[in-house]
Residue, then its C-alpha position, 0 to 999 in steps of 0.5 A: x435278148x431282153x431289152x429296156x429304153x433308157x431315157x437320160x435327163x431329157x429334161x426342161x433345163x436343156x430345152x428353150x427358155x432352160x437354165x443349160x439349153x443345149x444345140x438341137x434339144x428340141x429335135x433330140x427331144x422329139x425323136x427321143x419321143x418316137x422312140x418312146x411311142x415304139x418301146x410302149x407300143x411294143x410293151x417294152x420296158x421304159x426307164x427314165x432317168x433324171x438328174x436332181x443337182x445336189x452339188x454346192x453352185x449347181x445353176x440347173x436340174x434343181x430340186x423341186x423347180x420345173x427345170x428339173x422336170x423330165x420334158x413332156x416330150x418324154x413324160x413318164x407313164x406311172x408304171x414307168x420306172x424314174x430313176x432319180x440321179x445326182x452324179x453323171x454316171x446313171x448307175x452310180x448311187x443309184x438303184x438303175x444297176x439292181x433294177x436292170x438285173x432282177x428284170x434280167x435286162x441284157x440289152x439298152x437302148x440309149x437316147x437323152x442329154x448332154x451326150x458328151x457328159x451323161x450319155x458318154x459317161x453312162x453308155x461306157x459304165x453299162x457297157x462295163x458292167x456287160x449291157x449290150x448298147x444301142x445309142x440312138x444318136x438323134x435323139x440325143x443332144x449337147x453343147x458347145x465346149x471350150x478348151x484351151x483358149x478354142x469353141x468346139x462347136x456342139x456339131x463337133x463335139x457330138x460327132x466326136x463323142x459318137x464316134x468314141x462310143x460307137x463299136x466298142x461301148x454301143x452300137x450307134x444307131x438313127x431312131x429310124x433304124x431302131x425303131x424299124x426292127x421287130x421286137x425279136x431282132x436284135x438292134 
């Protein structure tokens, strides 16, 4: 089953010093680098995609600034594929959709930020469109949510995401687990 790494807005905003720092970024950031060294090491396709705000009151991803640069924890290769994105949704307006299918693509792995906004709301979308999904949940990260007078912790919020996707729209999975399958098997 063909399979590509899909690295999602792994970018410098969400990381120490960034205008959108989010829990555990840097962690994230590293195990989403491990899992990158494994797919090149394997010759396997790597995409990245980066989010570039275009919406009227944006404070982050803007464009042209370094903080909307993919992070160096992740930098992209040449030959690697980046695709720019303005909405949540990886696929939406975006060439990442006619890409996966002429390079007869079936099966994503999955890692980057904020889980429970671009890596939810892509995840579903591909598992929509008939990917197989594996989300590699260490190398993703968030941030604390508010809602109705109450703070979810980004703990709560990550594990409450995960465990939506995890069966139905992914296969959730540790980058330890993933990376120690052989390219033939299937995550």
């Amino acid at each position: 089953m063909p399979q590509a790494l899909l690295l999602i807005d792994i970018q410098n905003d969400y990381f120490p010093g960034g205008a959108m720092e989010l829990v555990g970024s840097e962690l994230a950031g590293e195990r989403a680098g491990k899992l990158l060294a494994a797919f090149r090491k394997n010759s396997r396709p790597v995409i990245h995609v980066q989010h570039i705000s275009t919406r009227a009151g944006a404070t982050f991803f803007l464009p042209n600034t370094f903080g909307a640069e993919i992070h160096r924890s992740v930098a992209p290769l040449a030959h690697e594929l980046v695709v720019q994105k303005n909405f949540p949704n990886s696929f939406r307006e975006t060439q990442l959709l006619e890409h996966l299918r002429t390079a007869k693509i079936s099966e994503l792995v999955i890692a980057g930020m904020m889980t429970h906004m671009c890596i939810d709301t892509t995840t579903r979308a591909a598992a929509d469109l008939g990917f197989q999904c594996v989300l590699a949940h260490d190398a993703c990260a968030t941030k604390d949510l508010s809602f109705n007078g109450n703070t979810i912790s980004a703990d709560h919020v990550q594990t409450a995401f995960l465990a939506a996707l995890n069966g139905l729209f992914a296969k959730v999975q540790a980058v330890a687990e993933i990376t120690t399958l052989s390219p033939d098997d299937d995550p």
